[in-house]
KOLSEMAR-819720 format. One record per residue (C-alpha): x, y, z; residue number from 1. Coordinates in nm, 4 decimals, decimal comma. Layout:
# KOLSEMAR-819720
          X          Y          Z     n
          X          Y          Z   NUM
...
END
This chain:
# KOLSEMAR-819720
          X          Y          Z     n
     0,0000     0,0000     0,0000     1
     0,1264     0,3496    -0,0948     2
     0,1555     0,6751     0,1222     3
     0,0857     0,8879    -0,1669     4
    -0,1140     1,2093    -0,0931     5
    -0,3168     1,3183    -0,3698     6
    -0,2506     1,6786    -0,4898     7
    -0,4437     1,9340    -0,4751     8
    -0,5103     2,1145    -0,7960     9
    -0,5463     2,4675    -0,8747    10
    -0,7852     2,6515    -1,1115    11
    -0,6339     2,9654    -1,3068    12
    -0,8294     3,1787    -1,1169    13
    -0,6877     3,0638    -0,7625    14
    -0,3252     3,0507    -0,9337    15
    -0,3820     3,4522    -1,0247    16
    -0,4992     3,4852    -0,6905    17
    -0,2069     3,3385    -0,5684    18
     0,0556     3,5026    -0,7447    19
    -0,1324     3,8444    -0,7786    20
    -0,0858     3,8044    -1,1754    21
    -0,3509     3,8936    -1,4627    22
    -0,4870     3,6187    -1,6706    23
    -0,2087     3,7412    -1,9371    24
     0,0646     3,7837    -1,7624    25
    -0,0069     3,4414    -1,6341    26
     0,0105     3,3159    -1,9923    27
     0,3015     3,4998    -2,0780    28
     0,5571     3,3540    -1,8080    29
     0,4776     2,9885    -1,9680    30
     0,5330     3,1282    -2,3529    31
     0,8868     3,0969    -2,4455    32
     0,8219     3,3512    -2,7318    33
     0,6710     3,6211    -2,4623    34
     0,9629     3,8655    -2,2867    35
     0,8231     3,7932    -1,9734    36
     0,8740     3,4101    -2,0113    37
     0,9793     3,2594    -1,6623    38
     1,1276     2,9355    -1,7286    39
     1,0975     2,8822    -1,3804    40
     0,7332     2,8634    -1,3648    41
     0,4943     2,5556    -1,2946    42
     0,3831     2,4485    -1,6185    43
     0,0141     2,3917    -1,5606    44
    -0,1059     1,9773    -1,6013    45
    -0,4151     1,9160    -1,8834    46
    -0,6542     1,7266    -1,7087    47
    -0,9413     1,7152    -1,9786    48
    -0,9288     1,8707    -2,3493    49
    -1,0942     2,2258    -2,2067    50
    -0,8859     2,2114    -1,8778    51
    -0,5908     2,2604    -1,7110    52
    -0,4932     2,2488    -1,3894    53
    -0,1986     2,3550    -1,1314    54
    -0,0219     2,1882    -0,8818    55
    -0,0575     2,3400    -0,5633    56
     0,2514     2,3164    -0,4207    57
     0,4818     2,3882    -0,7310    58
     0,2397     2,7432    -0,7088    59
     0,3574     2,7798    -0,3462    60
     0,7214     2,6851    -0,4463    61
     0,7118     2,9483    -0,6731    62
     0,5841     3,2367    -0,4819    63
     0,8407     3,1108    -0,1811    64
     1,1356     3,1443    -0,4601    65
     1,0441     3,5039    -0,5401    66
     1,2478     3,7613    -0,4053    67
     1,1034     3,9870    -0,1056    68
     0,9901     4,3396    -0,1524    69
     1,2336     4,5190     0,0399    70
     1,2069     4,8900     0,2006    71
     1,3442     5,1786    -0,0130    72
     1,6098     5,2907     0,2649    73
     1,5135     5,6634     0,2252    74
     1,1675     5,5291     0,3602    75
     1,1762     5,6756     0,7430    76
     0,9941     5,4519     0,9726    77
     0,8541     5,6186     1,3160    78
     0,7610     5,5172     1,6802    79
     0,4438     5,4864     1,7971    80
     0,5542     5,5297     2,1253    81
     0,4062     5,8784     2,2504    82
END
């Protein structure tokens, strides 16, 4: 008997959630042609000729590899203390 967890599967729509990309911009990381082609991006599974799915945790994988927004250093941060 396997331990195999199923995956969980994401729609487009929770992937652009996710990510915080458009619909295009989405499209354009997985198209070699596109300048904004991110070879480093889950390539989404076909599950169904109309369909395609995510894999959850390649999505998370991704956002975790992202760099972090850092603070501009001429942004002053204050107290609250009064």
């Amino acid at each position: 008997m396997s331990n195999h967890t199923p995956k969980t599967l994401l729609r487009r729509t929770e992937v652009e959630a996710r990510t915080k990309l458009s619909r295009a911009a989405l499209y354009a990381k997985l198209s070699p042609n596109d300048a904004s082609f991110d070879p480093s991006f889950p390539v989404p599974i076909r599950i169904s000729a109309c369909s395609i799915r995510w894999i959850e945790e390649e999505i998370d994988s991704w956002i975790e590899s992202r760099p972090r927004a850092r603070q501009h250093k001429s942004v002053k941060t204050t107290s609250c203390v009064q």
